[in-house]
Structures are given as C-alpha cells and as structure tokens.
ChimeraX commands (.cxc) that place a marker at each C-alpha (Angstrom):
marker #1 position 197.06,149.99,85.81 radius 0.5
marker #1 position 194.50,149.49,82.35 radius 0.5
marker #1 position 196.09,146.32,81.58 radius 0.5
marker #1 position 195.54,144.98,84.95 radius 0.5
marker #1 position 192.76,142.73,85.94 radius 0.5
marker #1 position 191.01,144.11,88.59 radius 0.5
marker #1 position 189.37,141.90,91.60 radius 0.5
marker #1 position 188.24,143.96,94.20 radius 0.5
marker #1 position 186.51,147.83,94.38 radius 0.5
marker #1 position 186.51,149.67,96.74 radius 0.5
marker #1 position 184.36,153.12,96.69 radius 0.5
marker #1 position 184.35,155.72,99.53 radius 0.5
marker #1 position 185.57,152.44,101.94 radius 0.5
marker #1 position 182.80,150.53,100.56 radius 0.5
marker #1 position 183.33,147.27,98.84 radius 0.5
marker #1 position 181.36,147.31,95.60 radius 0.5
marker #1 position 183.08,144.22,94.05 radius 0.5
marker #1 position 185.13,141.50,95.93 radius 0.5
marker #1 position 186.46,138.51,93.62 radius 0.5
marker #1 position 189.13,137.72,95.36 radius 0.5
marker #1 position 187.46,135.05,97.24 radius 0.5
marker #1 position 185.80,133.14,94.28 radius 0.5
marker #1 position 187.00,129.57,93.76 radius 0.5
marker #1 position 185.35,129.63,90.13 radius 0.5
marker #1 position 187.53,127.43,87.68 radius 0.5
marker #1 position 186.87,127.40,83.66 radius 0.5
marker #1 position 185.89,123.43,84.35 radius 0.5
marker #1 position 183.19,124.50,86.39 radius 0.5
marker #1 position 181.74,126.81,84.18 radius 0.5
marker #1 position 179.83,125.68,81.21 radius 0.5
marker #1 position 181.05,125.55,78.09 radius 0.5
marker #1 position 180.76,129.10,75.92 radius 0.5
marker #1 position 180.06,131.06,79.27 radius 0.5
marker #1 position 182.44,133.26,80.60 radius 0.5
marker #1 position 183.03,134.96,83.91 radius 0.5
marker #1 position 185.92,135.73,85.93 radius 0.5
marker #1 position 187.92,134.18,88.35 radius 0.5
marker #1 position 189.62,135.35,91.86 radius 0.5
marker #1 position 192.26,137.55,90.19 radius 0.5
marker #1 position 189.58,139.27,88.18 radius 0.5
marker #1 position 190.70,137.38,84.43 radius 0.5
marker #1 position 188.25,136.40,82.10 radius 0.5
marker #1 position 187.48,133.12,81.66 radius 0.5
marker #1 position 185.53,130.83,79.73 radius 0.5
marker #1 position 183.93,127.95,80.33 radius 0.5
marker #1 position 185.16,123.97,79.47 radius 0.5
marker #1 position 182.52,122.16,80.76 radius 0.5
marker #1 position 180.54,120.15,78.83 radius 0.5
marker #1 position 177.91,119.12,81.64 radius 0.5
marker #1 position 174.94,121.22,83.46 radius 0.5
marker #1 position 174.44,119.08,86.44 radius 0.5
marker #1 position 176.23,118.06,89.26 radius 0.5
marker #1 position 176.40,114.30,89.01 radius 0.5
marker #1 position 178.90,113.30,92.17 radius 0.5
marker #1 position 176.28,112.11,94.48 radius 0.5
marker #1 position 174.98,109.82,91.77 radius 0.5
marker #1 position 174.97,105.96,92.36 radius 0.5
marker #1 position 174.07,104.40,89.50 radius 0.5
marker #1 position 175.57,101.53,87.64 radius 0.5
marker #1 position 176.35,100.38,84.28 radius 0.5
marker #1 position 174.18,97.13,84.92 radius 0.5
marker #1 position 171.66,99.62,86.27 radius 0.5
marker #1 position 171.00,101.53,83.18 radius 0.5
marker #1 position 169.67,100.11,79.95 radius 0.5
marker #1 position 172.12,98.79,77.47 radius 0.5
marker #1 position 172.85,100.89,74.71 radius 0.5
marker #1 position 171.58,103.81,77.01 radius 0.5
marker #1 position 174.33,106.72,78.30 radius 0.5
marker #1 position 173.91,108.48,81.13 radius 0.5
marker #1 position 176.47,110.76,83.65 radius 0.5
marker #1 position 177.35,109.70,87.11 radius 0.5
marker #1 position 179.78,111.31,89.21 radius 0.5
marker #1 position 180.96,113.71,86.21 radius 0.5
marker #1 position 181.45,110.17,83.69 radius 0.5
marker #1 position 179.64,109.24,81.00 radius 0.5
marker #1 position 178.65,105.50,81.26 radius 0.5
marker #1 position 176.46,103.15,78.63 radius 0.5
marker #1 position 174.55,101.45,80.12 radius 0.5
marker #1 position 174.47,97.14,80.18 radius 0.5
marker #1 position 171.31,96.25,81.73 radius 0.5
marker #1 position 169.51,93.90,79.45 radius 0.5
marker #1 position 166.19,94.55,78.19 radius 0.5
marker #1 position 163.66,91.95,78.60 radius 0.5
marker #1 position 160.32,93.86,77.20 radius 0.5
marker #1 position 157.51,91.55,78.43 radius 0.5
marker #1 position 158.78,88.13,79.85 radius 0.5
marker #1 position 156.60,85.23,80.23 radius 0.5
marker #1 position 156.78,81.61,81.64 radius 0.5
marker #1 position 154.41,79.24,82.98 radius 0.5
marker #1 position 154.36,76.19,85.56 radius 0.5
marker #1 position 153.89,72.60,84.09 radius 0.5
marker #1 position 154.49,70.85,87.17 radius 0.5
marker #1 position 154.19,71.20,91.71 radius 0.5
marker #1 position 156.93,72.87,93.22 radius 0.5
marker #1 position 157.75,74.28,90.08 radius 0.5
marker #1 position 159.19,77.69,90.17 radius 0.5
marker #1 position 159.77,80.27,87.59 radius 0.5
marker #1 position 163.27,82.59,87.57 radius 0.5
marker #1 position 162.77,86.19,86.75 radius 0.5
marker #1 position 165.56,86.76,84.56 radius 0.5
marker #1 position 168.03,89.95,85.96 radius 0.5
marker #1 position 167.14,93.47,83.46 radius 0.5
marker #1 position 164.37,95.75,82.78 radius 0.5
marker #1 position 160.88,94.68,82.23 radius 0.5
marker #1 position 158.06,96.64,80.83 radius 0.5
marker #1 position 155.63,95.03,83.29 radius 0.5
marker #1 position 153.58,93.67,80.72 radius 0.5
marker #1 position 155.16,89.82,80.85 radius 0.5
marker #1 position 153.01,87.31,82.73 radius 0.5
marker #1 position 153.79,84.29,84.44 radius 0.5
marker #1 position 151.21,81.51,84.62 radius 0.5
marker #1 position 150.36,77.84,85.42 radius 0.5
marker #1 position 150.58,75.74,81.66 radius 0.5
marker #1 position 147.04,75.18,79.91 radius 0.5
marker #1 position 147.55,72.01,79.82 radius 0.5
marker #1 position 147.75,71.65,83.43 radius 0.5
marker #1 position 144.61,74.48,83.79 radius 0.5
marker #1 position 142.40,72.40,81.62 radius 0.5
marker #1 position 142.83,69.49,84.58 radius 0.5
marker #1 position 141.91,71.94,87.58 radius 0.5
marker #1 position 137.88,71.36,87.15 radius 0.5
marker #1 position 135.39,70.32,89.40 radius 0.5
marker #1 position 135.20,67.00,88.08 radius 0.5
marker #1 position 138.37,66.11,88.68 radius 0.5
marker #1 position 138.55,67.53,92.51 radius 0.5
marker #1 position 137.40,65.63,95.66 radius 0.5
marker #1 position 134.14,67.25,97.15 radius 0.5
marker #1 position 135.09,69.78,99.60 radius 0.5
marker #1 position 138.40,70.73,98.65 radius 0.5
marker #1 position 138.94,74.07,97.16 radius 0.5
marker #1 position 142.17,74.06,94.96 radius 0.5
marker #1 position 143.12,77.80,92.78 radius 0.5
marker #1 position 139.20,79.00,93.75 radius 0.5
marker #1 position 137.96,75.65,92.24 radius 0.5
marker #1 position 135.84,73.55,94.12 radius 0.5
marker #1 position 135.60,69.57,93.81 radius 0.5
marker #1 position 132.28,68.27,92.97 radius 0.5
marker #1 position 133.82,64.49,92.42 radius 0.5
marker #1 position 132.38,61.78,94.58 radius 0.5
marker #1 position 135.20,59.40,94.02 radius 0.5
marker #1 position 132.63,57.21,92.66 radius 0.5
marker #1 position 132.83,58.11,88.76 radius 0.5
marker #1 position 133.42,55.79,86.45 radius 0.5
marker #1 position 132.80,53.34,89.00 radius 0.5
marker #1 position 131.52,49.20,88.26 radius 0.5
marker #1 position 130.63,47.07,90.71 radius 0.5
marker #1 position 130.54,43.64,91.03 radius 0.5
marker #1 position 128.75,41.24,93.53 radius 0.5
marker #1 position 130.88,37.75,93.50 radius 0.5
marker #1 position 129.80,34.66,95.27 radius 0.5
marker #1 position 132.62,32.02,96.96 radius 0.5
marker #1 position 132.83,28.78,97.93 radius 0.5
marker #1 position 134.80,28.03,100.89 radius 0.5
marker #1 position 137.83,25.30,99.53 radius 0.5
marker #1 position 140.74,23.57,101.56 radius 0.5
marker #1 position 143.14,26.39,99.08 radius 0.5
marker #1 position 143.46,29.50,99.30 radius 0.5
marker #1 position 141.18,31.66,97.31 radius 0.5
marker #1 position 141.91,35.51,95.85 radius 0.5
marker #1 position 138.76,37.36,94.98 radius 0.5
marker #1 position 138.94,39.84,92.38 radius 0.5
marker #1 position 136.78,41.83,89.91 radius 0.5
marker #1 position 135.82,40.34,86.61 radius 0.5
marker #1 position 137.98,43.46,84.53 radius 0.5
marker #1 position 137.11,41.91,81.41 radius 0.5
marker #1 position 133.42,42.81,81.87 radius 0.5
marker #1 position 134.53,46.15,83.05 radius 0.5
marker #1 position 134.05,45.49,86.50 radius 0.5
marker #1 position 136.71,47.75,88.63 radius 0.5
marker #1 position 135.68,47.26,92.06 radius 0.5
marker #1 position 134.12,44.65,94.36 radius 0.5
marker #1 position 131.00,45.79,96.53 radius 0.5
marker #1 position 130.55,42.44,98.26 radius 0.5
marker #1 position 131.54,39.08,98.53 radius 0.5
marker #1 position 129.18,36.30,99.91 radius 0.5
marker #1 position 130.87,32.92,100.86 radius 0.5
marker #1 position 128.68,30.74,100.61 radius 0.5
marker #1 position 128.13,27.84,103.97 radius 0.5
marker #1 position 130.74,24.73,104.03 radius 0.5
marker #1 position 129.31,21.79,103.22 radius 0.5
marker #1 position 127.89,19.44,105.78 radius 0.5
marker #1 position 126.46,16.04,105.08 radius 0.5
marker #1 position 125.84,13.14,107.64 radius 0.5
marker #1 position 125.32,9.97,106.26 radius 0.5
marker #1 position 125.25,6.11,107.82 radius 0.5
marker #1 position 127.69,3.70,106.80 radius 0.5
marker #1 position 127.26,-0.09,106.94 radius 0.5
marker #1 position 129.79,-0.60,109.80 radius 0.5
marker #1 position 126.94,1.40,112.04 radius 0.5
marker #1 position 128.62,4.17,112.64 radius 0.5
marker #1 position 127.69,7.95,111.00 radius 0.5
marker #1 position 129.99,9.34,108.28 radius 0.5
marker #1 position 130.05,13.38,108.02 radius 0.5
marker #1 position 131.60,14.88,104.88 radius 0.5
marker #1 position 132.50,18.28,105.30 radius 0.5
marker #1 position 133.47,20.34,102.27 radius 0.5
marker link #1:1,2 radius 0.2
marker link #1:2,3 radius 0.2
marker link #1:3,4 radius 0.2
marker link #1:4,5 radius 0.2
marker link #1:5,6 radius 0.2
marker link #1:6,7 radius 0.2
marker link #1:7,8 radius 0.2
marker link #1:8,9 radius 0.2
marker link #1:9,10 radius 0.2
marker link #1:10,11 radius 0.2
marker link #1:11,12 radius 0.2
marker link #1:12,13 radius 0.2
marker link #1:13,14 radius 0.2
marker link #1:14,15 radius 0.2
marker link #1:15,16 radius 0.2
marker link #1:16,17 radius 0.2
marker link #1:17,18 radius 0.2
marker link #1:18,19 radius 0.2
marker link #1:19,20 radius 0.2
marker link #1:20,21 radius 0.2
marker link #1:21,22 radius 0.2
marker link #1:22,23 radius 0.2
marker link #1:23,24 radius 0.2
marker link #1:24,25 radius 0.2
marker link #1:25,26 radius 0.2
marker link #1:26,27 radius 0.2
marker link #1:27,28 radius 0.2
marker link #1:28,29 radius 0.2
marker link #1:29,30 radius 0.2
marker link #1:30,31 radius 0.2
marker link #1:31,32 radius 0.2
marker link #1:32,33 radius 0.2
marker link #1:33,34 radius 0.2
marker link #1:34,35 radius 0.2
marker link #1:35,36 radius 0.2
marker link #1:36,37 radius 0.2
marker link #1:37,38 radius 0.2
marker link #1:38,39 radius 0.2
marker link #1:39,40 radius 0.2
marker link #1:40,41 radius 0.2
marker link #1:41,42 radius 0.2
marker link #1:42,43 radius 0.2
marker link #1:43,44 radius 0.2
marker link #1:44,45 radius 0.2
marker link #1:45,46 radius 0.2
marker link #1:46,47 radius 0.2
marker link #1:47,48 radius 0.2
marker link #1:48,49 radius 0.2
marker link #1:49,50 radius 0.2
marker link #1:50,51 radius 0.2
marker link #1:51,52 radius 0.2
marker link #1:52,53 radius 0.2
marker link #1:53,54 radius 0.2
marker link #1:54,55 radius 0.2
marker link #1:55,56 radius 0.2
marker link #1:56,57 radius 0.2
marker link #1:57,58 radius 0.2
marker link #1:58,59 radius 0.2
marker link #1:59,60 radius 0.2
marker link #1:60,61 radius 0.2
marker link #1:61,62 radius 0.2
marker link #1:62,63 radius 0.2
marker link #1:63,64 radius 0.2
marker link #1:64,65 radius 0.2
marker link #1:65,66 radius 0.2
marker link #1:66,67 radius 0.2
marker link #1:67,68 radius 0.2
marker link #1:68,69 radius 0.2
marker link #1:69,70 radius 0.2
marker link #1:70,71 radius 0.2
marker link #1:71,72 radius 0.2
marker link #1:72,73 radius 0.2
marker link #1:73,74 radius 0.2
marker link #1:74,75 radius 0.2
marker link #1:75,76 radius 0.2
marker link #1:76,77 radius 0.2
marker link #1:77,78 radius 0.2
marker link #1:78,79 radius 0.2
marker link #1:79,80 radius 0.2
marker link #1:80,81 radius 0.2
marker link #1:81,82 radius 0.2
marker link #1:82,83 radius 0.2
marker link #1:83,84 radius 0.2
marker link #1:84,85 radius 0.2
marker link #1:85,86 radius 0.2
marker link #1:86,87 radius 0.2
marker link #1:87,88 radius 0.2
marker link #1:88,89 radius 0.2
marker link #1:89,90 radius 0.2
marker link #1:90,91 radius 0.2
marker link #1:91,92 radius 0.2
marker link #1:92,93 radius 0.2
marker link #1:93,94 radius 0.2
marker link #1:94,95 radius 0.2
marker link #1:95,96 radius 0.2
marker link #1:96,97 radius 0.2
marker link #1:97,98 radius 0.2
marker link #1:98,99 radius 0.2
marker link #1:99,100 radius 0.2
marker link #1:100,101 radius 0.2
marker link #1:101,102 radius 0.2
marker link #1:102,103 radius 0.2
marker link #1:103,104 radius 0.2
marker link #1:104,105 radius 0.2
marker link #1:105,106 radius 0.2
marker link #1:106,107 radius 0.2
marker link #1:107,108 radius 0.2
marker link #1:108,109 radius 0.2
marker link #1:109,110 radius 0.2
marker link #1:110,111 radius 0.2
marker link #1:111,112 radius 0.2
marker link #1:112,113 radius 0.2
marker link #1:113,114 radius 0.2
marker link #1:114,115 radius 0.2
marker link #1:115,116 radius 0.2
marker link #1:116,117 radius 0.2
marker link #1:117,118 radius 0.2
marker link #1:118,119 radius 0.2
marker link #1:119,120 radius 0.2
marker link #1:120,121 radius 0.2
marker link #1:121,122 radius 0.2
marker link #1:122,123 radius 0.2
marker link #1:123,124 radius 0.2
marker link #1:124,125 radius 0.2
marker link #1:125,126 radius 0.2
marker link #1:126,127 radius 0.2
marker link #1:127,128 radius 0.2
marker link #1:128,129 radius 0.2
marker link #1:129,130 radius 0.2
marker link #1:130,131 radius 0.2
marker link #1:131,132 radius 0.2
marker link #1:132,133 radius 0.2
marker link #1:133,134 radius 0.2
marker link #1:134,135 radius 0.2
marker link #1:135,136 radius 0.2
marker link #1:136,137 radius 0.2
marker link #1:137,138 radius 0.2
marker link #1:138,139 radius 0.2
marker link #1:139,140 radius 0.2
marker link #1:140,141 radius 0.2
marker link #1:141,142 radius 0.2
marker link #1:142,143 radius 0.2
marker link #1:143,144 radius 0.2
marker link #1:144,145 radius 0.2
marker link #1:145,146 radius 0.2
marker link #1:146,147 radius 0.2
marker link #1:147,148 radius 0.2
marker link #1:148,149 radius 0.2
marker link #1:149,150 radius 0.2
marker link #1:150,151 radius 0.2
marker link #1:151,152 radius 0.2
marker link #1:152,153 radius 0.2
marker link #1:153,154 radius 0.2
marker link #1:154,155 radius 0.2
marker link #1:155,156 radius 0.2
marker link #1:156,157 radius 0.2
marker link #1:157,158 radius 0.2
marker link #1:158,159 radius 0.2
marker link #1:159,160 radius 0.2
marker link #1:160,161 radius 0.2
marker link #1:161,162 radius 0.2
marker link #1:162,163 radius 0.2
marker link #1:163,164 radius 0.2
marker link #1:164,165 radius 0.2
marker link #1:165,166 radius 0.2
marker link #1:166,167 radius 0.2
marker link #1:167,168 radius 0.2
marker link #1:168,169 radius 0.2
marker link #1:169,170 radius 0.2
marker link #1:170,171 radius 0.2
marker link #1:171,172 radius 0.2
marker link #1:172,173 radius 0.2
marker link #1:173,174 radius 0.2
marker link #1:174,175 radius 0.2
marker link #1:175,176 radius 0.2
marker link #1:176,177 radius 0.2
marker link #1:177,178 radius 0.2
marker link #1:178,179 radius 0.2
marker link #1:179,180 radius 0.2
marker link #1:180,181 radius 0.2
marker link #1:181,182 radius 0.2
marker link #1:182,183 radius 0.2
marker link #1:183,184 radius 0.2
marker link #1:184,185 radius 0.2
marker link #1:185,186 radius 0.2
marker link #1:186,187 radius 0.2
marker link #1:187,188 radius 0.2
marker link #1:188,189 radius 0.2
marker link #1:189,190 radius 0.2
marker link #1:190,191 radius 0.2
marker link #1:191,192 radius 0.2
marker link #1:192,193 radius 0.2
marker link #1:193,194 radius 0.2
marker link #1:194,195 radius 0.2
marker link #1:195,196 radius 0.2
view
C-alpha cells in the first residue's frame, strides 16, 4: 500500500482529497512545477509557455518582422515590414499617394510638393474663388497691355491683331474708320461717285 499513489481520501465518509477527476497533463503544467495527476503520480511540468494562446488570431504579416510572438501555442516571427515615418507628396491633380502595407510610427506626412504650394497664392487665383483656404485676389487683368488700333475698311479681308512687338497683348477697341465717298462731275454730264 506505501508504494502506491494515492488519489482519493476518504475520512469518516468524508472526501478530503478527490484526484481522480483531474485532467492535469505534464504539458499543461509549466515547466519545473510539479503536481499530480488523476492517479495521484507526481508530475512535472513540460511546458514552456504561461498563457493560453488558442484564441489568438494574429498573423505573421501582422507582427513586426524580426519580432516573435505565440499564437495558438506556436511561436511565429513576425514579417510585417517596418516603415518608421513614410512620406510622399502630390506634384500634380488627381494625383494620389499609396500608403505602403506595414507598421508606421505615425510620424510620416503626406503633402502637396513645394513647388506646386509656392503657386497656390492670391495672385495667382481668380477673385472669389477659395482654393486650400486661399483666396484669389487676381483680376484677370495683370500684366495686361492694351492697344487701341484704327482700320480702314478695304475690298480684302482684314485681321486685326495686337502690335506684340510693342508688348501689346490685347485689343481694347477697334475703330473702322467711314468708307470713302466722293462725288465728282465728269465731262460727259453725268456724276461720277468713287467709293473706297
């Protein structure tokens, strides 16, 4: 009877100890514990783990590369890329910029090109229209040269333009000036008109 493992006590028909239900295995039982299982035998403990990772989800491309972690009692290393602090910026309309897939450090920015942020000024906006939170102040008038030109009606066709040599870039008006008209006699009696 010593050299038996005892699982159950029983002391004036009272159960002191009961074992004999236990469902304790040495893999669930960490490693350099002991206890003892249903039959009442020691046993020690193989497992090299303190939490119960079977409801875990997680991915290799989920964790960081080079990074380890347990999930559903296996140790995985991690292949998610890490990106630190990304940045881009947008040259051009209807540009877009790509996030690129792994961990950021939410430091990275992603903005519109200086180049293309020195152009959004007032200056160079129409009056009225708001664009980013700046508003036009331009006329549509700058840099403008007018010129006044003067025609005189011919039997060809005539194409009135601005003198862009003198830095005219625009014509404000063109006057055409009266046909002429002349009535004259001739020596047969009669009138002779000239037109033109």
């Amino acid at each position: 009877m010593a050299n038996k493992n005892i699982s159950k006590v029983v002391y004036g028909g009272k159960t002191l100890i009961d074992l004999t239900a236990d469902t304790v295995t040495a893999d669930k039982v960490l490693k350099g514990y002991t206890t003892h299982d249903k039959s009442g035998a020691p046993i020690t403990g193989t497992c090299t783990f303190n939490a119960d990772t079977s409801d875990a989800t997680a991915a290799v491309a989920e964790i960081l590369t080079g990074k380890t972690a347990y999930v559903n009692g296996v140790k995985l290393t991690g292949t998610m890329k890490n990106n630190g602090a990304v940045t881009g910026t947008i040259s051009t309309k209807g540009e877009s910029y790509t996030i690129p897939v792994g961990y950021h450090d939410g430091s990275g920015k992603v903005a519109i090109s200086s180049t293309e942020q020195a152009k959004i000024i007032a200056t160079n906006i129409r009056s009225g229209v708001k664009i980013l939170g700046v508003t036009g102040t331009m006329s549509g008038t700058e840099g403008a040269k007018a010129e006044s030109k003067t025609a005189t009606p011919s039997t060809s066709q005539q194409t009135i333009l601005p003198d862009s040599t003198k830095g005219f870039n625009y014509i404000s008006q063109v006057v055409v000036e009266a046909i002429p008209y002349n009535e004259s006699d001739n020596p047969q009696g009669g009138v002779t008109v000239t037109i033109g």
